[in-house]
Backbone as ProteinMPNN parsed JSONL, in Angstrom:
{"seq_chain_A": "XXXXXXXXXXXXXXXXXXXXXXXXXXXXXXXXXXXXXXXXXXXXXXXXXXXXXXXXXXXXXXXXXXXXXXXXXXXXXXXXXXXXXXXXXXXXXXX", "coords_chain_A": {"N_chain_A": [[-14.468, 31.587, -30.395], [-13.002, 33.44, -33.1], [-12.591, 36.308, -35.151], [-10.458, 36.651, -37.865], [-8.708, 38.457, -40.124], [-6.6, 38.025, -43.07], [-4.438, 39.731, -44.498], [-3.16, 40.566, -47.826], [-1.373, 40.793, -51.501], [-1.561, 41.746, -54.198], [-2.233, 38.972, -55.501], [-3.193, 37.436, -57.916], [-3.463, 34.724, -59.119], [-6.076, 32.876, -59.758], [-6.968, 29.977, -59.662], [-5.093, 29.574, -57.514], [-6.095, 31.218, -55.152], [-8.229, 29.712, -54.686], [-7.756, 27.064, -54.282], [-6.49, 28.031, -51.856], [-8.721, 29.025, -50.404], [-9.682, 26.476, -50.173], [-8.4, 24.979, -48.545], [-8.16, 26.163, -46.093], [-10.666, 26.169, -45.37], [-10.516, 23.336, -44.786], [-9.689, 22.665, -42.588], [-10.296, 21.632, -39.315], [-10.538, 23.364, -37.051], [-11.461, 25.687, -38.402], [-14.3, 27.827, -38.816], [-15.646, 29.417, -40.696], [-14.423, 30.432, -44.206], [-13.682, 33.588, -45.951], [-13.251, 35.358, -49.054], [-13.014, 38.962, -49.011], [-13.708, 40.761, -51.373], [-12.212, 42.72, -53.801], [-10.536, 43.841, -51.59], [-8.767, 43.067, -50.893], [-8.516, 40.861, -48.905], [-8.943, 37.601, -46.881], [-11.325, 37.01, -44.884], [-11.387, 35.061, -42.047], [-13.732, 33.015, -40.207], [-12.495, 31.628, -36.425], [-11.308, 28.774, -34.336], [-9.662, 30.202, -31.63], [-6.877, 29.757, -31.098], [-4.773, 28.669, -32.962], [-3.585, 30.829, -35.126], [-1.281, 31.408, -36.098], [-0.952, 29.055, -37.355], [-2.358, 28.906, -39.414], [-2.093, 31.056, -41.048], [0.286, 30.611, -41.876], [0.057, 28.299, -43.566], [-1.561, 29.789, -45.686], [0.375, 31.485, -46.007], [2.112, 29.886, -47.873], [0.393, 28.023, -49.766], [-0.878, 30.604, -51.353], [-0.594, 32.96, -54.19], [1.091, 34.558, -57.222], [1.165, 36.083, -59.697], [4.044, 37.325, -62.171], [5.695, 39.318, -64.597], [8.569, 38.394, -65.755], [11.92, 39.456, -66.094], [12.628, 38.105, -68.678], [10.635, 37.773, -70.159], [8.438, 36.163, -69.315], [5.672, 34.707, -67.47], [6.075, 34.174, -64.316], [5.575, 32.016, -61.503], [5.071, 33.846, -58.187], [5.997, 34.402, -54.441], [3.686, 35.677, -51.832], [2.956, 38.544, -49.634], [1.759, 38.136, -46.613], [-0.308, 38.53, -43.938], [-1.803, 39.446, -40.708], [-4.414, 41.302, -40.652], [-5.921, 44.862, -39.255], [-8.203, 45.964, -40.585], [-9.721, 46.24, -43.372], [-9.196, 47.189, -46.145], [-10.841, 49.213, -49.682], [-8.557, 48.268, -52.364], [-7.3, 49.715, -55.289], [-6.529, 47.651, -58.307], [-3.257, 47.052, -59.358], [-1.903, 49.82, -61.322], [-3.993, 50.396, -62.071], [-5.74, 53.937, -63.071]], "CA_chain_A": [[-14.291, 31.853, -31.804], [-11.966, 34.776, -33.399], [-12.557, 36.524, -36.896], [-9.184, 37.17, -38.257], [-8.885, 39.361, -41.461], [-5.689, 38.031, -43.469], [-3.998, 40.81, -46.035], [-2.273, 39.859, -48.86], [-1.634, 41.994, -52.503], [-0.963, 40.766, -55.892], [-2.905, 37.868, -55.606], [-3.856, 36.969, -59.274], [-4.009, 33.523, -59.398], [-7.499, 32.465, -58.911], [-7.027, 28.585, -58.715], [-4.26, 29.204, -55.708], [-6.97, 31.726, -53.968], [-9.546, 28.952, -54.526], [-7.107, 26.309, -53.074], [-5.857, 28.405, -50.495], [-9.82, 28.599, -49.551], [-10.228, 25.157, -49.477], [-7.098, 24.372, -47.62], [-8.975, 26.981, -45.037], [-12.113, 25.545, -44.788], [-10.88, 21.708, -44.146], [-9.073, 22.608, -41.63], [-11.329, 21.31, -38.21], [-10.702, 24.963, -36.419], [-12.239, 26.775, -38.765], [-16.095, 27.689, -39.211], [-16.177, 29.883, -42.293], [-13.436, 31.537, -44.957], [-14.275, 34.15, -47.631], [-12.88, 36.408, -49.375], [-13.087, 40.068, -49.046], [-14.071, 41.273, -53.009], [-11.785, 43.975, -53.783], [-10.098, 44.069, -50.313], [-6.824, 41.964, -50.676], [-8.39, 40.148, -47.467], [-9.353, 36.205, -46.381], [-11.852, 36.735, -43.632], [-12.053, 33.67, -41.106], [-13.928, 32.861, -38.951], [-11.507, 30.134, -36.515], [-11.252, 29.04, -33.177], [-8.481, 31.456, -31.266], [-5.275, 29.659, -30.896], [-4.443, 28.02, -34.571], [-3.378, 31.762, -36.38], [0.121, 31.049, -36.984], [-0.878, 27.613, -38.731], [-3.301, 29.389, -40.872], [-0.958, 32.328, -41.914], [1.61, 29.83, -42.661], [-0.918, 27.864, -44.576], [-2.096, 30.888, -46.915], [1.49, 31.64, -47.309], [2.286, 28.577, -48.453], [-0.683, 28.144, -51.207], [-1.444, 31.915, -52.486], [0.505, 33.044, -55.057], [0.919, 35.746, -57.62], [1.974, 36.289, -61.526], [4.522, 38.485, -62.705], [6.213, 38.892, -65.849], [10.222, 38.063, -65.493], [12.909, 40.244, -67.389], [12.615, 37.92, -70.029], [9.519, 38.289, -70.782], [7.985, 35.142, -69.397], [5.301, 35.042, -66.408], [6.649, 33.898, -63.547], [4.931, 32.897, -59.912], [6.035, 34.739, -56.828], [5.407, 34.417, -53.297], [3.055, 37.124, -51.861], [3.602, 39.011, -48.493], [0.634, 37.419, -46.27], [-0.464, 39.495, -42.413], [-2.881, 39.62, -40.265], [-5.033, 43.078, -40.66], [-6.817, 44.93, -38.165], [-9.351, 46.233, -41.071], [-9.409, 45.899, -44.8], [-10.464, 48.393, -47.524], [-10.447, 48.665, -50.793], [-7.439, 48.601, -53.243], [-7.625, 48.94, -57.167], [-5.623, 46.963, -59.068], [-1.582, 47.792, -59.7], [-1.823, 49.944, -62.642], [-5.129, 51.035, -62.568], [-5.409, 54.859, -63.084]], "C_chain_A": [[-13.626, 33.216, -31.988], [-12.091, 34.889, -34.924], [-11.155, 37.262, -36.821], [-9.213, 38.055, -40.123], [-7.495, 39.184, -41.521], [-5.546, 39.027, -44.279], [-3.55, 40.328, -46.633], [-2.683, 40.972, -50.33], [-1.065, 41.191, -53.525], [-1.097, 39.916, -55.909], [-3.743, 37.975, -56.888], [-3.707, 35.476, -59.774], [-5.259, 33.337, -59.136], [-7.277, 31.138, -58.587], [-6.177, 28.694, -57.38], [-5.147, 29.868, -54.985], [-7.803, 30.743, -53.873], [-8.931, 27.905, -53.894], [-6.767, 26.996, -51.799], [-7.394, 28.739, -49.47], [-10.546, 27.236, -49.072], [-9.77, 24.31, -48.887], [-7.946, 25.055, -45.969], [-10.0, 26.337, -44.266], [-12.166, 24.323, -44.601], [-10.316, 21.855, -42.798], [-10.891, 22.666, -40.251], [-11.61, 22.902, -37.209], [-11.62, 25.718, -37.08], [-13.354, 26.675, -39.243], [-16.276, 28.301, -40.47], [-14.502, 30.853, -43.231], [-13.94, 31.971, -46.039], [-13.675, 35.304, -48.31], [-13.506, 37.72, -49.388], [-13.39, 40.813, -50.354], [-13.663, 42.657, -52.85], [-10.497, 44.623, -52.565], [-8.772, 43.548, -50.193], [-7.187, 41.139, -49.437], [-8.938, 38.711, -47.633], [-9.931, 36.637, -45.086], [-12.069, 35.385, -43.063], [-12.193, 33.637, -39.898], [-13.347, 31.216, -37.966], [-11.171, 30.216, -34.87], [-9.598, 29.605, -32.724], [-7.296, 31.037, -31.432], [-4.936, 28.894, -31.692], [-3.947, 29.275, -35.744], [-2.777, 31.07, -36.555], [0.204, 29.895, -38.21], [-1.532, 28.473, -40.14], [-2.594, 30.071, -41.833], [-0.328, 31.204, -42.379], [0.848, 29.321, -44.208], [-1.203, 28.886, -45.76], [-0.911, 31.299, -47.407], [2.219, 30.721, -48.099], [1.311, 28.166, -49.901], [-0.705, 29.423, -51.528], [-0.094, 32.407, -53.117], [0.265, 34.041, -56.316], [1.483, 35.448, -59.127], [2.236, 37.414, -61.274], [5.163, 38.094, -63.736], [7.68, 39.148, -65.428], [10.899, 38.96, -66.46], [12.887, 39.838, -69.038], [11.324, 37.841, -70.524], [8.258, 37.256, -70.235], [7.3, 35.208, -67.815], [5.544, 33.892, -65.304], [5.801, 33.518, -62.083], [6.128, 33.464, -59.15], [4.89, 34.518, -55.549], [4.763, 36.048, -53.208], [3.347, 37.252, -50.622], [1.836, 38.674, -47.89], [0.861, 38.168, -44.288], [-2.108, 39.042, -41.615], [-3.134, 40.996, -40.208], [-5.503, 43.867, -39.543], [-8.03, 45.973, -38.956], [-9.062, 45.937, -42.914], [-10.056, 46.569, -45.8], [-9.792, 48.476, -48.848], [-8.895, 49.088, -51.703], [-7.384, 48.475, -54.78], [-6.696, 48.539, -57.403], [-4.311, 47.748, -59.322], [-1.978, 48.604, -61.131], [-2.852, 50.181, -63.281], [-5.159, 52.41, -62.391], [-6.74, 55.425, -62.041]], "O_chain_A": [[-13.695, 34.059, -31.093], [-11.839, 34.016, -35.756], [-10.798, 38.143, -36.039], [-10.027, 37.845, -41.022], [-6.803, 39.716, -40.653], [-6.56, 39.339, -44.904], [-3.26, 39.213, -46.199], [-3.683, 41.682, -50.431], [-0.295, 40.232, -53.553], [-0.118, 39.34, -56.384], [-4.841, 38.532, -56.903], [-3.892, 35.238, -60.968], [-5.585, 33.738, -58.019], [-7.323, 30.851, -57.391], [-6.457, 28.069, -56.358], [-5.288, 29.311, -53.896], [-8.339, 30.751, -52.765], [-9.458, 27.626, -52.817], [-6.811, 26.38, -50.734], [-7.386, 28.738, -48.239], [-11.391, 26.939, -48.227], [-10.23, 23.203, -48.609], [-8.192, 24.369, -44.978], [-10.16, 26.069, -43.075], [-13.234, 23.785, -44.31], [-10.596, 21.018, -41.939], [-11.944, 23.303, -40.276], [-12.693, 23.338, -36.818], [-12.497, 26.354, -36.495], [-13.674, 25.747, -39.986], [-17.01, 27.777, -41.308], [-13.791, 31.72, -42.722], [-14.487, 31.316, -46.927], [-13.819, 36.356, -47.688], [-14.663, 37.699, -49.807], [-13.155, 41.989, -50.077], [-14.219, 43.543, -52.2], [-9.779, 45.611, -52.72], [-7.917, 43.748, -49.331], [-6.222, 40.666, -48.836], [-9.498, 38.584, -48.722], [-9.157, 36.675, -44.13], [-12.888, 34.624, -43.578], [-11.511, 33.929, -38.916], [-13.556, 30.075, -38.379], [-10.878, 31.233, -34.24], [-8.586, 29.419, -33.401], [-6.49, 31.83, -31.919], [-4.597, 27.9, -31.051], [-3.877, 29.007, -36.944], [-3.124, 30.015, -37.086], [0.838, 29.755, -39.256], [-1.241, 28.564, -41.333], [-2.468, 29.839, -43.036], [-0.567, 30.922, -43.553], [0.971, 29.711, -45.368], [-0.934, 28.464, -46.885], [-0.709, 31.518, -48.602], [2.94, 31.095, -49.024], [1.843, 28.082, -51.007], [-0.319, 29.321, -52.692], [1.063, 32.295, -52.711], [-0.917, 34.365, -56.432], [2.221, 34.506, -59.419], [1.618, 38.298, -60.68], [5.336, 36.906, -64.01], [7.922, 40.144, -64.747], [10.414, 39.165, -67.572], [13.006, 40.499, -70.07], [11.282, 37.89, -71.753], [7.132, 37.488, -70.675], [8.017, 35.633, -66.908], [5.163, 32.744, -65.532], [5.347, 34.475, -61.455], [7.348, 33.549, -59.286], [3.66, 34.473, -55.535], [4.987, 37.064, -53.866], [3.979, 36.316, -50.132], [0.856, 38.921, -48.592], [1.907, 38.227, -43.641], [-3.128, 38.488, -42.025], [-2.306, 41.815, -39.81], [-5.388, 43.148, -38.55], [-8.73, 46.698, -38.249], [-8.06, 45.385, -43.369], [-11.224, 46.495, -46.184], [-8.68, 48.054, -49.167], [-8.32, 50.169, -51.571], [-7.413, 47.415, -55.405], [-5.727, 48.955, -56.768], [-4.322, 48.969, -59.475], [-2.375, 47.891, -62.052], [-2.984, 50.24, -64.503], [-4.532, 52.622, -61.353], [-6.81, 56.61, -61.719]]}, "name": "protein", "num_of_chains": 1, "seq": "XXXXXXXXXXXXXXXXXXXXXXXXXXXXXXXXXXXXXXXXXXXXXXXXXXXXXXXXXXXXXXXXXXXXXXXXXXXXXXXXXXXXXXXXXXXXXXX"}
């Protein structure tokens, strides 16, 4: 078994984080996924040689709002890693 700690930032969808955890957790490799609260991370726990699917997987479902030039909110892909710890980050635009 291997705990991996995904990163990822500007994740404000909640239904794609909640699919992209339950895309996680059918998968037969893996024993547990949870989010990090506050952390930008997906901890899972997953047997060793299946990352790359997973990453792909999370970048593939998670997903982000922004607002477009014209005024209109837009998704966007998010930039998706493996970590080697995860701490906290406040929100874009919090002071």
């Amino acid at each position: 078994m291997r705990r991996t700690l995904i990163e990822f930032h500007g994740a404000n969808c909640t239904w794609c984080l909640n699919n992209t955890l339950a895309h996680l957790r059918s998968h037969d490799s893996v024993l547990s996924a949870r989010v990090r609260a506050g952390t930008g991370c997906i901890e899972v726990d997953h047997d060793a040689g299946d990352l790359d699917e997973l990453l792909a997987g999370v970048h593939a479902d998670l997903r982000g709002w922004q607002k477009a030039d014209n005024g209109e909110r837009v998704m966007i892909d998010l930039e998706v890693h493996e970590a080697s710890r995860c701490a906290f980050r406040p929100p874009e635009g919090a002071a």
